[in-house]
N, C-alpha and C positions, 0 to 999 in steps of 0.2 A: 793530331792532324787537323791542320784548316780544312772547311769547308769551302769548297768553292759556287760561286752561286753565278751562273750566266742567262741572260735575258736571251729569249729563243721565240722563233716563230712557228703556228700550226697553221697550216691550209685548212678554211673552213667554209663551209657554202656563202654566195653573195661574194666570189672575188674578195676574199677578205683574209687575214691572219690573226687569229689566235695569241695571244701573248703567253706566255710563261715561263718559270724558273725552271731552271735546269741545276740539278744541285750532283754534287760530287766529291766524297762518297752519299749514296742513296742516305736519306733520312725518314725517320718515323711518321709513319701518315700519323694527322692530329685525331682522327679519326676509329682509324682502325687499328693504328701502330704496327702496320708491315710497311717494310722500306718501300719508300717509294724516291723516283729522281722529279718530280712534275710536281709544280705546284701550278696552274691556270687561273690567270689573274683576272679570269673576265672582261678583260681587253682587247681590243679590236684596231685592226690598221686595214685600208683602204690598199689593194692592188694597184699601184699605178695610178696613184692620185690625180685627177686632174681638174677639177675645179678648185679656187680659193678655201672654200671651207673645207672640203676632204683633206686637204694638204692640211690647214691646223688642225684639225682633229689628230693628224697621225702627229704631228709635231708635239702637240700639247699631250698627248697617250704617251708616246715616247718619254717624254721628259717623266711623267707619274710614274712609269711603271720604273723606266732607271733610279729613282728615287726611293721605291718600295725595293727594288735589287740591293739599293744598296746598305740603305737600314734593315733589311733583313740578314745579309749580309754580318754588319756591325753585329747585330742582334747573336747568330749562330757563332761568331768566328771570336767577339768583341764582348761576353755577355758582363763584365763586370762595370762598362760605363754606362748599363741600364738599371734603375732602382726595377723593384718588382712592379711598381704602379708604372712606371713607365713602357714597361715591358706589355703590359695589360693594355695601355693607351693603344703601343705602337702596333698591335693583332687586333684592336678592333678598329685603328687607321684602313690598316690594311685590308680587311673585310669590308669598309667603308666604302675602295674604289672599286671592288668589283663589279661588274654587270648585273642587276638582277633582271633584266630581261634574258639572260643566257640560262641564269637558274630556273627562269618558269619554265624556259623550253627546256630544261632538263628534267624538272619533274613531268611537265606532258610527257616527255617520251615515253617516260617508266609508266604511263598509265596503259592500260589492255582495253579491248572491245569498243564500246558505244563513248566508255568513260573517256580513252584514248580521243576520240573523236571531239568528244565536246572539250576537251581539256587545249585542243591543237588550235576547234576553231577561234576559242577562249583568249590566247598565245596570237593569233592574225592578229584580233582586233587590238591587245595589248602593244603590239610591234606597230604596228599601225600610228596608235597613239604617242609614244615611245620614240616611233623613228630609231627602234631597235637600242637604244641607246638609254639606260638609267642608272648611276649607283646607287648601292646600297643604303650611303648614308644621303641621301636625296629622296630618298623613300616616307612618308608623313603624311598625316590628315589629310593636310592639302592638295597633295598630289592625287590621295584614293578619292576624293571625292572631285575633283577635277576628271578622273578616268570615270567615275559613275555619270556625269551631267555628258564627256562623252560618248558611254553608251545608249544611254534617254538620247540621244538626239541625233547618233549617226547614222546612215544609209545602211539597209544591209548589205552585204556582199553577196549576197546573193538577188538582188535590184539595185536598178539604180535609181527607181524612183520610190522604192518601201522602205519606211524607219524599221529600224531592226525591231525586232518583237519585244515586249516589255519583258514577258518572261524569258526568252533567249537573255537578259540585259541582265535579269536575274542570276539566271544561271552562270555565266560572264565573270561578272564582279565577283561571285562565290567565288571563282577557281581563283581568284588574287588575292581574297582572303585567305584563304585556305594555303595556298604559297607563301603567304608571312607567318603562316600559323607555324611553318614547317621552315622558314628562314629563322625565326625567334628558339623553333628547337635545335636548330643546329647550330643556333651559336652566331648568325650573319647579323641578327638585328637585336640591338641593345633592350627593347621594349617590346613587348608584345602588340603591335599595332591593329592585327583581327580583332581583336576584342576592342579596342578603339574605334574602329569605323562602324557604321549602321549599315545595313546589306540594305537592299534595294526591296520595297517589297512586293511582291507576285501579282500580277493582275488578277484577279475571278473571272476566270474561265468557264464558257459554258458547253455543257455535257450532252451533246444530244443523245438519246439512246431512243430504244421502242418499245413502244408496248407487246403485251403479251398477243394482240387482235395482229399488231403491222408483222410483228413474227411469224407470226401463223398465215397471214398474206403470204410473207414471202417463202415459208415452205411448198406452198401453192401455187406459186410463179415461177414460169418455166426461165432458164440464164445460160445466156451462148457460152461462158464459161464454168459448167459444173463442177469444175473442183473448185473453183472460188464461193459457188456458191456451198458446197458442203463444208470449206472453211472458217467461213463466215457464221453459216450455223455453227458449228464446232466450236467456234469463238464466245458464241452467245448462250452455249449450256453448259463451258467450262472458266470463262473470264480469259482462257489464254490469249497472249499478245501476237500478231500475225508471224512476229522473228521467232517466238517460241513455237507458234503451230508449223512455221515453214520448214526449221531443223527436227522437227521432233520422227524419231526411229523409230522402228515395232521395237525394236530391246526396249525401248521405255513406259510402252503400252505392257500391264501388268492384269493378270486377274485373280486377285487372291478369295480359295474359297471363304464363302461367308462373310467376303467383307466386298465384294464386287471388286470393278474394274476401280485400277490406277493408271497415272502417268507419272512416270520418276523421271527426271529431269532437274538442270542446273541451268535459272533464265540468264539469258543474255544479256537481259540488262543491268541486274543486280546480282546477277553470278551466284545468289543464292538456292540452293538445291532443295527441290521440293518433291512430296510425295500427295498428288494431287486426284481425290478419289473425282472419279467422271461417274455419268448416268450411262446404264444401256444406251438410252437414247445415242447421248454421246458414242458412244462406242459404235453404237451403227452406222454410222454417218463417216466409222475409215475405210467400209469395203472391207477386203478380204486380205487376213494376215501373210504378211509377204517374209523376206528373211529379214531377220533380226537387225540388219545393217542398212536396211532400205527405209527409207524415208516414207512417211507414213503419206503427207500429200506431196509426194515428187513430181514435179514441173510447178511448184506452187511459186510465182517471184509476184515482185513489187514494182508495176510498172503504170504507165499511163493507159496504156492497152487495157491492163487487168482495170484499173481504176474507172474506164468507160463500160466495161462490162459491167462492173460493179452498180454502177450511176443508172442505167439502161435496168439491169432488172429489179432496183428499188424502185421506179419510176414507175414501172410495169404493174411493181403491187400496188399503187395508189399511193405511193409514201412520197411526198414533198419537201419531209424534212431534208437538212444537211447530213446525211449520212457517209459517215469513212468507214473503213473497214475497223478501225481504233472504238466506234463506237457500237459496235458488238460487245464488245470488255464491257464498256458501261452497262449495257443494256442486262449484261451478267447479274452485276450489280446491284444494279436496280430492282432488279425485277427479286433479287434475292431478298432484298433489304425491304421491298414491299410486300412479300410473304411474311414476312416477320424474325426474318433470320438476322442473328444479333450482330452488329458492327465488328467486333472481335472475332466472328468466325467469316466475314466474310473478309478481314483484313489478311487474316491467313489463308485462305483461298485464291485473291488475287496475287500476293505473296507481297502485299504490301511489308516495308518496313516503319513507315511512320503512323499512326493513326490517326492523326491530323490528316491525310490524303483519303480514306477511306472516308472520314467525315465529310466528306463533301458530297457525297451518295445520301446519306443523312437529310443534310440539307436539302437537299433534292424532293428527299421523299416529302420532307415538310411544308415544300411550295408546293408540290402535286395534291397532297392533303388539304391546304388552305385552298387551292384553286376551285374544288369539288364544294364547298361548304356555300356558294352561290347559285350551283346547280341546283337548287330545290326550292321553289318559291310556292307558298301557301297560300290562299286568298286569305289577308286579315283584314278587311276591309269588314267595317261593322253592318250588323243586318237591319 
């Protein structure tokens, strides 16, 4: 029995349709090998075209994708006027015309939480450049480093008059590595091109954190918002991140005998699950154990409000630095790493995964170290 294979339309966001095979009887995903009838060719036609170029676009789309119909077609129905090399040719033509801006947004979708987030805003800037519109086989050197010289130098979207952040531009280009990393395993790109391109690399960023003297100010200073301020503390004798202190439950506040208090917990930004021992100190600063399901600082959010609060009672202590609620964590840090506590244990306490990130505290302590070495001047002046 022939296969019958018909070119078909899907409703998809942006007033647009969807191309794809429709095949009949259902055939083997290449994939998974359960029948499937849809094959989604990465194609796109215009609702209602009505400018000159939209109307070619659908023309010239139309003509590819019947073309791909119909040697697919020959292919299924036809397979003895194919050699095997030819056969191979014509499935990686055909991966060739697919969209790969439809593939990124299909990997952001599958991503969860913050990763989700950065993966989408990653996918704007992409489509942006793009104009939604790339194949497969258009994909190359040229192109990645054309997309990197436009993230170095475009607006963010979020201003209209600030270049997007070096590191955001960073982050950026990884998630398109990282989607060829993942077109190359599935078979869409002939060549591994992430390992071909150079990533972009990180600005050095600076840390502000506090000393153990502006700490102790600010336990001292009174803050029109007390739970911000017991959070903040909280942040700065356990390294937690303000998403982690904000979700965190009494069920995760633990206190096992002879080895003190814990917090178990699974962070939200690297979804890895930790069992993080706190100080009494810490521990005093949640108040009084409520039910296991309530939230340890409930009403705690992330706002401009809370942020002026924030501003108003560092100011109060004498402190002038640029302080954010983010550099608490630092000051965890810091202050650990300058008691003498080893890099390795404070990379598992922050719940770092790479240690290259925690070295950057390091670093820190060693300019704080050099800085004091001119603080002591002797008279050598001879008698």
């Amino acid at each position: 029995m022939s296969t019958k294979i018909k070119l078909r339309e899907k409703a998809i966001s942006g007033n647009r349709q969807s191309l794809y095979l429709d095949f009949y009887p259902p055939i083997p995903h290449p994939e998974t090998g359960e029948p499937t009838r849809r094959q989604f060719l990465g194609m796109y036609l215009h609702d209602k075209p009505k400018t000159p170029v939209d109307k070619l676009h659908n023309k010239e789309t139309l003509e590819r994708a019947e073309q791909i119909r119909q040697k697919r077609e020959n292919y299924m129905n036809k397979p003895e006027i194919y050699t095997g090399f030819e056969k191979e040719q014509l499935k990686i033509k055909e991966q060739g015309e697919q969209n790969f801006v439809e593939y990124f947004k299909s990997l952001a979708d599958k991503r969860k939480a913050s990763n989700h987030d950065n993966w989408v805003s990653a996918y704007h800037y992409f489509e942006a450049f793009t104009k939604g519109k790339l194949r497969f086989c258009d994909l190359n050197e040229k192109f990645c480093n054309e997309f990197k010289e436009f993230l170095l130098t475009t607006k963010s979207k979020r201003s209209t008059s600030e270049k997007l952040a070096q590191n955001s531009a960073v982050s950026y280009f990884n998630k398109l590595k990282a989607a060829m990393k993942q077109a190359y395993k599935d078979g869409h790109l002939a060549t591994d091109l992430n390992g071909k391109v150079e990533q972009i690399k990180e600005a050095e960023t600076h840390r502000n954190f506090l000393t153990i003297e502006e700490l102790n100010s600010l336990v001292k200073t009174e803050c029109q918002n007390p739970l911000m301020k017991s959070a903040a503390l909280f942040s700065a004798l356990t390294g937690l991140r303000f998403s982690d202190i904000q979700k965190l439950t009494w069920s995760e506040v633990e206190f096992i005998k002879g080895n003190g208090y814990f917090v178990k917990f699974t962070q939200l930004k690297t979804k890895g699950t930790e069992m993080l021992p706190i100080s009494e100190q810490a521990f005093e600063l949640l108040g009084d154990r409520q039910n296991p399901i309530d939230k340890v600082f409930e009403g705690l959010t992330y706002s401009a409000y809370g942020n002026k609060h924030l501003a108003k009672w560092i100011g109060l202590a004498g402190i002038t630095k640029d302080i954010t609620f983010h550099s608490f964590r630092h000051t965890y840090a810091t202050l650990q790493m300058s008691g003498g506590t080893d890099v390795f244990t404070v990379m598992k306490m922050l719940g770092h995964r790479n240690i290259k990130t925690t070295m950057i505290y390091a670093q820190i302590i060693d300019k704080t170290k050099r800085a004091t070495t001119n603080k002591i001047n002797i008279d050598m002046g001879k008698k």
